[in-house]
C-alpha positions in Angstrom: -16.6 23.5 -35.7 -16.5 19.9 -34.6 -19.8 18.6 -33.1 -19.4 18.2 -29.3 -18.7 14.4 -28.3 -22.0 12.6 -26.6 -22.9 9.6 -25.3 -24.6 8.8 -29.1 -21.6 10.1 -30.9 -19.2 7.7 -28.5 -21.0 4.5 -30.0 -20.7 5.4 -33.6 -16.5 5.4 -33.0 -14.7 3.0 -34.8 -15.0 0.0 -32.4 -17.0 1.3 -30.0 -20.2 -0.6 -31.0 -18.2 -3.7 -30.5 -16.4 -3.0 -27.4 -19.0 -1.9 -25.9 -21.7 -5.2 -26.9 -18.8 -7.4 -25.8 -18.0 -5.8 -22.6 -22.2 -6.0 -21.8 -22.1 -9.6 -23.3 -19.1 -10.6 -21.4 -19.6 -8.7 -17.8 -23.2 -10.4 -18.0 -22.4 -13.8 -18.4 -19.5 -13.1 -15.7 -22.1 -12.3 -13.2 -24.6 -14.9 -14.0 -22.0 -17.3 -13.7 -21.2 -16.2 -10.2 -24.1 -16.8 -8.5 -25.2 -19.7 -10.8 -21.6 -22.0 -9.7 -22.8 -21.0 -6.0 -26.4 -22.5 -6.7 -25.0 -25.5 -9.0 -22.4 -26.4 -5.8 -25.4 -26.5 -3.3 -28.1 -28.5 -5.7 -25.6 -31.2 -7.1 -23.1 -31.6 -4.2 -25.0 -29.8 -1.3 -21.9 -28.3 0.6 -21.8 -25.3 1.4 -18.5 -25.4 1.9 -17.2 -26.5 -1.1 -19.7 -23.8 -3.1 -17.1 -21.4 -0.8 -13.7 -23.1 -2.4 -15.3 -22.6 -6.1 -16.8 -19.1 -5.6 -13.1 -18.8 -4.3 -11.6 -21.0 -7.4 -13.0 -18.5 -10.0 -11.7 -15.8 -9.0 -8.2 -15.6 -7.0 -6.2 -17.8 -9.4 -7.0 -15.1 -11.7 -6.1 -11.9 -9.3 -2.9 -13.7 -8.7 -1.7 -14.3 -12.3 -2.5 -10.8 -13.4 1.1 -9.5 -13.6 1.4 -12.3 -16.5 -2.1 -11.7 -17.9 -1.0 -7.8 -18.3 1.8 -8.7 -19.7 0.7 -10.9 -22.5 -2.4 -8.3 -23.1 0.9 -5.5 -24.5 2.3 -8.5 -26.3 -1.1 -9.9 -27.8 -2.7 -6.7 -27.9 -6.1 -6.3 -26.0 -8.7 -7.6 -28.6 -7.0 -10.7 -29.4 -6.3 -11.5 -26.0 -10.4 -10.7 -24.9 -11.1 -13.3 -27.4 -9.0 -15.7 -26.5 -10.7 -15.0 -23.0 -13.8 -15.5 -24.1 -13.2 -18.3 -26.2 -11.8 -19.8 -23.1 -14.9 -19.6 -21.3 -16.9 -20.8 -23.5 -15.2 -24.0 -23.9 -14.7 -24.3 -20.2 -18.4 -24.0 -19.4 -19.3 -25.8 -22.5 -17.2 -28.5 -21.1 -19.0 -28.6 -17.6 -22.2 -28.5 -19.2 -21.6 -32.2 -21.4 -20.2 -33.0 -18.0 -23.0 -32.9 -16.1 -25.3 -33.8 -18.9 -23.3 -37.0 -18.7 -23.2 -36.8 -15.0 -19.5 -37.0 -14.4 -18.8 -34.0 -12.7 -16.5 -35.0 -9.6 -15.5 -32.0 -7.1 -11.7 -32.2 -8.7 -12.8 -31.9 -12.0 -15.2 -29.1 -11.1 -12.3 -27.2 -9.0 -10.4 -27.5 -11.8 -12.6 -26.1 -14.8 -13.2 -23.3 -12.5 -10.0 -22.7 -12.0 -8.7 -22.6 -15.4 -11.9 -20.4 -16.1 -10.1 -17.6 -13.3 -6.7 -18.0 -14.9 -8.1 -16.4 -17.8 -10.4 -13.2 -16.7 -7.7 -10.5 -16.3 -7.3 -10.4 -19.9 -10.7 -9.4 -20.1 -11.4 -7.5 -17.0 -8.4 -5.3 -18.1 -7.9 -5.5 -21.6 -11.9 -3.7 -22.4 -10.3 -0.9 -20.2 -7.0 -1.1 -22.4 -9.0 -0.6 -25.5 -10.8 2.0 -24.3 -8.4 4.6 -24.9 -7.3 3.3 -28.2 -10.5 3.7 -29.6 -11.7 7.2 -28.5 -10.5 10.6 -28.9 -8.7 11.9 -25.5 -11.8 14.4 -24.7 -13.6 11.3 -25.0 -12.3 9.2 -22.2 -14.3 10.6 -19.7 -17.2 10.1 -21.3 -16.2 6.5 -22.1 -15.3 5.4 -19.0 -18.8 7.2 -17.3 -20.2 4.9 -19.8 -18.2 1.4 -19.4 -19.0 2.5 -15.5 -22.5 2.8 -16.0 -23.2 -0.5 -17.6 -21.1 -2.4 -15.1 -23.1 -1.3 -12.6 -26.4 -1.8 -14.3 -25.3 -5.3 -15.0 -24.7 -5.7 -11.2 -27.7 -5.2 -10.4 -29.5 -7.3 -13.1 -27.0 -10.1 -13.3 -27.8 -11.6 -10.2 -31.4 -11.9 -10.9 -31.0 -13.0 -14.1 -29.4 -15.8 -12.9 -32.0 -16.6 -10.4 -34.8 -16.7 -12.5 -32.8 -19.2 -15.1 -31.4 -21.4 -12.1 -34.8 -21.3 -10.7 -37.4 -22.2 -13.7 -35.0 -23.3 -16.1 -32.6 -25.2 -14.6 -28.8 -25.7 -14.2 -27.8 -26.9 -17.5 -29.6 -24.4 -19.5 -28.6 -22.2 -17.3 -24.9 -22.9 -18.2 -25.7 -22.8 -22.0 -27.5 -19.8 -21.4 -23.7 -18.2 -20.2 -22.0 -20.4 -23.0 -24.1 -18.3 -25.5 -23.2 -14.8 -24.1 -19.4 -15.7 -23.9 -19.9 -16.9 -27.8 -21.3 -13.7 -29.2 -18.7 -11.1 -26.7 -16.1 -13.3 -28.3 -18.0 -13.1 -31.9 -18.1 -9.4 -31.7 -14.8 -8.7 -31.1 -13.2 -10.3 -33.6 -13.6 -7.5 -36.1 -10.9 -5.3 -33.4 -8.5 -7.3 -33.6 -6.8 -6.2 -37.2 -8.3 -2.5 -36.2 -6.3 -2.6 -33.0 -3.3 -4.7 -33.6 -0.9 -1.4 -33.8 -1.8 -1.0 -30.1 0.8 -3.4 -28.4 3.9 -3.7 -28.0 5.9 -6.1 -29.2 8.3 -7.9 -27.1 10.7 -11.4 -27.6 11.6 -11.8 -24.4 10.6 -13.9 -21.3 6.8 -13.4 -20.7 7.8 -13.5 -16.9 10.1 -10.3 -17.4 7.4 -8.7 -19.2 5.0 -9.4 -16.5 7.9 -8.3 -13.2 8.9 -5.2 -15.5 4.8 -4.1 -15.4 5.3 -4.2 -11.5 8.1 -2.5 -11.0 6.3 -0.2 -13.4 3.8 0.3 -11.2 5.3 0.5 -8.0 7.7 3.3 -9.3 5.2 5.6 -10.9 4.1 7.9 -8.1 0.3 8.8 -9.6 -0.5 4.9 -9.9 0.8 3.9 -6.7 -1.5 6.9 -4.8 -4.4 6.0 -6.9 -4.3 1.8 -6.7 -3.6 3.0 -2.2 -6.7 5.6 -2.9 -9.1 3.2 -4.5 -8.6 0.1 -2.5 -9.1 2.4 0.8 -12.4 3.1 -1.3 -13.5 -0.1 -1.4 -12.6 -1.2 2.3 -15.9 1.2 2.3 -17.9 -1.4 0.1 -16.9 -4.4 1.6 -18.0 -3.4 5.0 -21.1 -2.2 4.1 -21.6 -5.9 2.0 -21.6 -7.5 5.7 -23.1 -4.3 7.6 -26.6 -3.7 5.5 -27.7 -7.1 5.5 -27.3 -7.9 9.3 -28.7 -4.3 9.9 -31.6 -5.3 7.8 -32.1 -8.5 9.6 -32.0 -6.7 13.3 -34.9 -4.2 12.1 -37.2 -7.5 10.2 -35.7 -10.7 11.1 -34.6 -13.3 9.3 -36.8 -14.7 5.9 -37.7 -13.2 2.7 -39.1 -10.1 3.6 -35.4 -8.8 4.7 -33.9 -11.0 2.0 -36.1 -8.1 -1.0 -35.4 -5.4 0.9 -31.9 -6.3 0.9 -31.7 -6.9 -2.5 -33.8 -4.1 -3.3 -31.3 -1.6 -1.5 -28.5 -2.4 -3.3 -30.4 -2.4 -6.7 -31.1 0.8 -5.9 -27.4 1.9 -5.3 -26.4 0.3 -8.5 -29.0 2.2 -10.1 -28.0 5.2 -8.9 -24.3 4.4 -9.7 -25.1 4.0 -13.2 -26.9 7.2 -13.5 -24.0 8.9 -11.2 -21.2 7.6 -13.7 -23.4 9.2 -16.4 -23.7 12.1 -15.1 -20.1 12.6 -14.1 -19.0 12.0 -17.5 -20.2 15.3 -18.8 -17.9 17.2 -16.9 -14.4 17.6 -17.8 -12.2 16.0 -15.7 -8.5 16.6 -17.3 -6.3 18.4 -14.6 -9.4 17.8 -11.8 -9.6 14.3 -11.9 -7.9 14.7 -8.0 -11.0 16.6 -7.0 -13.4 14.1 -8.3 -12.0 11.5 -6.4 -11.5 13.5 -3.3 -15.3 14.7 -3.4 -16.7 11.5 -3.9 -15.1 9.8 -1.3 -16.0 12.7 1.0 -19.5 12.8 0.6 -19.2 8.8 0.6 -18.2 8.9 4.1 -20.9 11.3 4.8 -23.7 9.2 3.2 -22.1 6.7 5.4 -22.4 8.0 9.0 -24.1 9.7 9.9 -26.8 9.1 7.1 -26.8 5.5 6.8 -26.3 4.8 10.4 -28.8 7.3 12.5 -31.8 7.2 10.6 -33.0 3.8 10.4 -34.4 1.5 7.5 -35.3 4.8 5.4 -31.8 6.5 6.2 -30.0 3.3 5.1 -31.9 3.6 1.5 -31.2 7.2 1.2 -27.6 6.9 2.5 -27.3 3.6 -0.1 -28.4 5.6 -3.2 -26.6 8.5 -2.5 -22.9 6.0 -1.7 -24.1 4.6 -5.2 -24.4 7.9 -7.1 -21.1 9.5 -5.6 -19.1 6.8 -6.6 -19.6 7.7 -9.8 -17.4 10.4 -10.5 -15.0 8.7 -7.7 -15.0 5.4 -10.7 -14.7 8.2 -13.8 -11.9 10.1 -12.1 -9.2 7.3 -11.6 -10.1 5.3 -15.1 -9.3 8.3 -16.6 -6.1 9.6 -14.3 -4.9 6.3 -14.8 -5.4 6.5 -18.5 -4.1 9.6 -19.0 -0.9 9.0 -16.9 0.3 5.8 -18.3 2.1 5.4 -20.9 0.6 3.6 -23.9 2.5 0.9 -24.6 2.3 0.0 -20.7 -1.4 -0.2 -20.3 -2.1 -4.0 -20.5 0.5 -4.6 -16.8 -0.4 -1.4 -15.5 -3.9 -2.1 -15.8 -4.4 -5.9 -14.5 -2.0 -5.1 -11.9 -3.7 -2.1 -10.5 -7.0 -3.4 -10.9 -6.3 -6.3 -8.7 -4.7 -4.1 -6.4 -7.7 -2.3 -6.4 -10.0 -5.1 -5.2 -8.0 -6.0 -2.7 -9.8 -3.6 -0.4 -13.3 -5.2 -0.9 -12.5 -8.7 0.7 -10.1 -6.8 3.3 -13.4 -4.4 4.0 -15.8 -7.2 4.5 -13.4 -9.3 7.0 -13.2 -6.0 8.6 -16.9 -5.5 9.1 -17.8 -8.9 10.2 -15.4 -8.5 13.0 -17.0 -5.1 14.0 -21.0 -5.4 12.9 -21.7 -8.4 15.6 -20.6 -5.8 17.9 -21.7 -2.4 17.0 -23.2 -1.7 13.6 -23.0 2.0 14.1 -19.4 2.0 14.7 -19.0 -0.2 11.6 -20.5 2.3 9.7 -18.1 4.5 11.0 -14.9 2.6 10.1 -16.2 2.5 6.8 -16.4 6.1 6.6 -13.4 6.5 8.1 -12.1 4.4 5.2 -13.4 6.9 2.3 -12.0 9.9 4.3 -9.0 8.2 4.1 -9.3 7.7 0.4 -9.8 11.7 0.2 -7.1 12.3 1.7 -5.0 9.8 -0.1 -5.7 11.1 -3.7 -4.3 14.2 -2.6 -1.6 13.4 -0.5 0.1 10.7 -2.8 -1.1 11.3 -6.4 0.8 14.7 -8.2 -1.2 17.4 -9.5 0.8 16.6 -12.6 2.0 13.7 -14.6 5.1 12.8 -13.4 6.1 11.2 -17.1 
């Protein structure tokens, strides 16, 4: 008989070990980086406004290109594009480290770097989900994706103060080599996939454009990943209201200052905590066939860790209600990487994946304009429109995504 799949037996795969260090490696420096441009901005230029435009910089360019970045993932295949990801960042960084080491850096050029430095991450961001299920049996995927889950949200948590503490005793520029390094070794380590995986795309001679408008049209047609990208981003209209709600709720119970500043930080540690363990946890079960009911559950009991649990029972109710939004949103994460797996076909995952993904996120900025509207007038009913939102995503995984593959 063949030894059940685990978590143990997952990292000894054929690729795995190196997937996995450069995802950690990669999704590290990432969030290092985002903080750290925030806190270079304000101690070289000291505009607030401007440190808005480049946290803005590095990142839409890239959600806006990722019809093309999909596109060239099938037609690279996903290692060789990570790399060239990677590789990318490395050199741009690298290149606005000497900058300010030289002290050159204007606001254009910075703009600029950090733009090219966006254009680039949807090969990354997608293509460690593409190679996921090239690299691990099909009763693995659940367990893979609990696992990729997992770390990303461990390395949420940590990131951030990672970056702190190097801004804050080490400085800027070592700071900046410090994410140079990490984009070096993901890079490193993945260079052994790329013969291993190169089967994996598909190869095309025609306009890259095409490619890229023929992965929409993919997308929109297929009924399962049109329900699940609607599903998900209603999800996370959830998240991005509570991003603006639990800090100014915070800050009505303490004040302003440090004090709420930790606890702040110290509640959503917790919920990325308990999403790691939650996506753990949610990978033993099998999924296949139920991946509908995952979602559905998770964004119910969301909305009820929500409102009334977040919202009635002050400071302590927030915590519990935090920790139990992050450990439910584990299965809700397991559930659609591997529906969406599952239901794609194979030589489509690179566009299906950066366009959906984006998608996707789209409901986290739309959540948090939402909730800065309503908090200032009513933090309770905030709560509850966030709620609202994940009942909504219940209801849309079962409304609009078939019980069966459609392909």
């Amino acid at each position: 008989m063949t030894e059940p799949l685990s978590y143990r037996r997952l990292l000894r795969l054929g690729g795995m070990p190196e997937l996995f260090l450069a995802a950690c490696l990669s999704r590290l420096a990432g969030r290092i980086f985002s903080l750290a441009i925030v806190l270079y901005v304000l101690e070289r230029f000291g505009s607030p406004a401007l440190a808005g435009w480049v946290a803005f910089a590095s990142m839409a360019p890239g959600l806006l290109i990722s019809p093309l970045a999909g596109a060239l993932l099938d037609r690279l295949g996903a290692a060789k594009a990570i790399v060239i990801d990677m590789a990318a960042s490395t050199l741009l960084l690298l290149a606005l480290g000497l900058a300010d080491v030289a002290g050159s850096v204007t606001e254009p050029l910075l703009l600029t770097l950090v733009t090219l430095y966006s254009l680039t991450s949807p090969l990354g961001t997608a293509g460690i989900r593409v190679l996921i299920p090239r690299l691990v049996p099909k009763d693995g995927l659940d367990l893979a994706n609990a696992l990729d889950t997992s770390s990303y949200a461990l390395i949420n948590v940590g990131g951030p103060a990672v970056a702190g503490l190097l801004f804050g005793f080490a400085g800027s520029q070592t700071t900046l080599l410090a994410i140079v390094l990490l984009y070096a070794a993901a890079a490193a380590s993945l260079v052994p996939l790329i013969r291993r995986t190169s089967h994996g795309h598909a190869a095309s001679s025609g306009p890259l454009i095409g490619d890229a408008v023929a992965g929409v049209i993919y997308f929109v047609r297929h009924t399962s990943l049109r329900g699940l990208a609607i599903s998900y981003a209603l999800f996370q209209v959830s998240w991005g209201i509570l991003v603006v709600a639990v800090p100014v709720v915070v800050m009505k119970e303490l004040g302003t200052g440090a004090r709420a500043d930790a606890v702040v930080g110290g509640l959503w540690a917790a919920a990325g905590l308990a999403g790691g363990l939650g996506a753990l946890f949610a990978g033993h079960l099998r999924t296949v066939d139920r991946e509908r009911q995952f979602i559905a559950f998770g964004a119910l009991a969301t909305a009820v860790a929500i409102f009334p649990v977040s919202a009635s029972f002050g400071l302590v109710g927030l915590a519990i209600g935090l920790v139990l939004v992050g450990f439910v949103e584990g299965p809700v994460d397991v559930g659609v990487l591997s529906l969406r797996q599952r239901r794609t076909d194979p030589g489509w995952l690179g566009r299906v994946l950066a366009v959906s993904m984006s998608f996707n996120m789209s409901g986290l900025p739309l959540g948090s304009a939402i909730g800065g509207v309503i908090v200032m007038h009513s933090p309770t009913l905030a709560f509850a429109t966030a709620a609202l939102a994940s009942v909504f995503a219940a209801v849309a995984a079962y409304a609009l995504v078939p019980a069966r593959s459609e392909r």
